[in-house]
N, C-alpha and C positions, 0 to 999 in steps of 0.2 A: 565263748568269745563272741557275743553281741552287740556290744558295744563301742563307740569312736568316737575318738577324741581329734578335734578339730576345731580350726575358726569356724565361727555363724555367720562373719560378716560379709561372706554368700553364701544370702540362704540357701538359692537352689541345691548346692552340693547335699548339704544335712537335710535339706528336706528329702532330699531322695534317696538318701542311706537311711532316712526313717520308715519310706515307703518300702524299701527293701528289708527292713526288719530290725535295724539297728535300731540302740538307744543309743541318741546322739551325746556327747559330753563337752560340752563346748569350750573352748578354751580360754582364757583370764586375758585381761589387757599388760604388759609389764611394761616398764618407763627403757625403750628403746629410743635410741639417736635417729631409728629409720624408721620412718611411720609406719611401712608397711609389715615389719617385722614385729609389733607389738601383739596381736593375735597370736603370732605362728606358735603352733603347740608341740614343732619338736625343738622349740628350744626352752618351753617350759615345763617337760615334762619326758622322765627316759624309765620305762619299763623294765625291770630285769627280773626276769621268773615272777617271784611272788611279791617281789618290793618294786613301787614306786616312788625314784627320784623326784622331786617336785620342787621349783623355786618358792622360796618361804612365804612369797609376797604373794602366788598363786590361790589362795583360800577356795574359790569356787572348788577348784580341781583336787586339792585337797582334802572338802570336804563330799565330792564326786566319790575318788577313790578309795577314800579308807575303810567301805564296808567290805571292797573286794581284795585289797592288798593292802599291803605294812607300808605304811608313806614312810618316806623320811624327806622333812623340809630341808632343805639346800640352797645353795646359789650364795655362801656370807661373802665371795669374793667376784659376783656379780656385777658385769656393768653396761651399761646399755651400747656401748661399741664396740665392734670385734679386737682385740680374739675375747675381750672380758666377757661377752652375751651367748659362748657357745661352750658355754661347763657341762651342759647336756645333750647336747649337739653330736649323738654317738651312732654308729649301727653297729647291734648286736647281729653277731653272725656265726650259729651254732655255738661252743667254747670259747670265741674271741670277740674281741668288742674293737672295733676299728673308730678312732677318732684324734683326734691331734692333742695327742697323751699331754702337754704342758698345760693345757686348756680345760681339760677334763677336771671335773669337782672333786675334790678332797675323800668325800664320803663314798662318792661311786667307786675311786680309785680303792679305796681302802673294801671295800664290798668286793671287789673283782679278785682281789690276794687272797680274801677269808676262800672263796666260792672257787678259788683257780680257774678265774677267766681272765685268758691273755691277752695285756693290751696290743693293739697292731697300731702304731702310728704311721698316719700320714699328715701332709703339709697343711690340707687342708682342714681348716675349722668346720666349716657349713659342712662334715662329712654325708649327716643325714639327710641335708637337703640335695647334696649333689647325687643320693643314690637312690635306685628303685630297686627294691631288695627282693627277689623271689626265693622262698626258701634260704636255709640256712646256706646255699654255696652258690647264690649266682646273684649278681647286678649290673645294672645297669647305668652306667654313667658317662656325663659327658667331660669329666675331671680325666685327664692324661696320668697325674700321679699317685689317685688312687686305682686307677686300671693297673699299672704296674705293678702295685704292691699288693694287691689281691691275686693277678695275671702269676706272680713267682710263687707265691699260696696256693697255687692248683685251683683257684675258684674258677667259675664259669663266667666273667665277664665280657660284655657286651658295649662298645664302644660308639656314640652317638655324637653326634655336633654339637655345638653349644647355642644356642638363642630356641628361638620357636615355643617357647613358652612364656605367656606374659606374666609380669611381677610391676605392676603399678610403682612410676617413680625409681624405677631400675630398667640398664639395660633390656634385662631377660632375666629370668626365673629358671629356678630345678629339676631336673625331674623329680628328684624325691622329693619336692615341695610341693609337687602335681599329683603325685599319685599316694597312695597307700594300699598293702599289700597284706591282708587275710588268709593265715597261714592254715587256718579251720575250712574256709571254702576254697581255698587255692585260689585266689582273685585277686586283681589288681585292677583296684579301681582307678578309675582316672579322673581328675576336675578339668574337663572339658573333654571335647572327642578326639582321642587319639589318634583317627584316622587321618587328622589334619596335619598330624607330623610329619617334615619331611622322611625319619626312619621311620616309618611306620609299616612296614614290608618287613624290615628288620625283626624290629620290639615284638610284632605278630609270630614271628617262626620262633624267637627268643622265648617267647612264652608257652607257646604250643612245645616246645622240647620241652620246655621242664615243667607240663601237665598243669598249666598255669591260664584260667580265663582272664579279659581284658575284658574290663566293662566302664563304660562312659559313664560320667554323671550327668552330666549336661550335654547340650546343642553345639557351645561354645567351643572357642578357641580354647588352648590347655590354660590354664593359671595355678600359679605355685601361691598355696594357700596358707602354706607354711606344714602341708603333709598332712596325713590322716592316721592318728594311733590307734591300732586294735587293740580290745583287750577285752 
């Protein structure tokens, strides 16, 4: 797992996931309502074991991914507003796939029954962006009603404020639109310096329990990128 799938349209982050060893895989422009969501690559793209979901319109990423995993094109009931723009908009979390099951693509849902991975819904669509995922049993978020519904699942969640991350043309931004999480080196990278968050005393002892590094990409303030997919 070398490789990450992300916006370019700041470089600094990919430039410094290159210099740290990554090959970068950048992600496709799709025809969204929100400008700043046309980049974000976890809504065009949901990894499951050895297959990648991928919006059909997506061809860079498409033709990125199919040396290393079975693509399947997706997204026929795609639409550039919510909840129509977040059919991959999922986190996988060990055996369960947490996302807002009426939203979720056709194809993944039918992948999840063959494979027996349990959907867990919750209200929210933006699931992946509102979570930082450490390992398969712990995140981080600032969503009230996905804490609860992970919180009854015995997960290890971690409960943070809402704003302090910037998202251009939006009040505020995600954390898991800020960060992505390399389950190969235990890291959680961050797109900007962490330390500037108000929890950030928190997120730092959050991480150290679950054997988990916290590394900056940049100088900056956080910014939701739209996530960072390993693979």
């Amino acid at each position: 797992m070398n490789k990450a799938i992300l916006s370019t349209e700041v470089p600094r982050f990919s430039s410094r996931l290159q210099e740290l060893g990554y090959t970068v895989i950048p992600s496709d422009e799709i025809p969204c309502n929100m400008p700043y969501e046309r980049r974000h690559a976890d809504l065009q793209c949901l990894i499951l074991n050895d297959t990648a979901f991928v919006l059909k319109g997506c061809h860079g990423l498409i033709n990125d991914l199919s040396d290393d995993y079975h693509v399947i094109r997706c997204g026929e009931k795609f639409g550039g507003s919510y909840p129509d723009n977040v059919c991959l908009n999922a986190l996988m979390l060990g055996d369960r796939l947490l996302c807002r099951v009426p939203s979720l693509d056709e194809k993944v849902k039918a992948y999840c029954e063959r494979h027996h991975i349990e959907l867990i819904h919750v209200n929210q669509g933006y699931t992946r962006c509102s979570c930082a995922m450490i390992g398969d049993h712990a995140v981080i978020t600032a969503d009230k009603g996905i804490a609860d519904v992970l919180k009854q699942m015995d997960y290890d969640v971690l409960m943070i404020g809402q704003g302090s991350i910037r998202l251009d043309e939006a009040a505020y931004g995600f954390i898991g639109g800020a960060t992505g999480y390399d389950p190969v080196k235990r890291t959680l990278y961050c797109c900007g310096v962490v330390r500037r968050h108000p929890a950030y005393k928190q997120i730092k002892a959050f991480c150290d329990s679950h054997d988990t590094k916290l590394v900056s990409l940049s100088e900056d303030e956080l910014i939701d990128i739209g996530g960072i997919l390993y693979c």
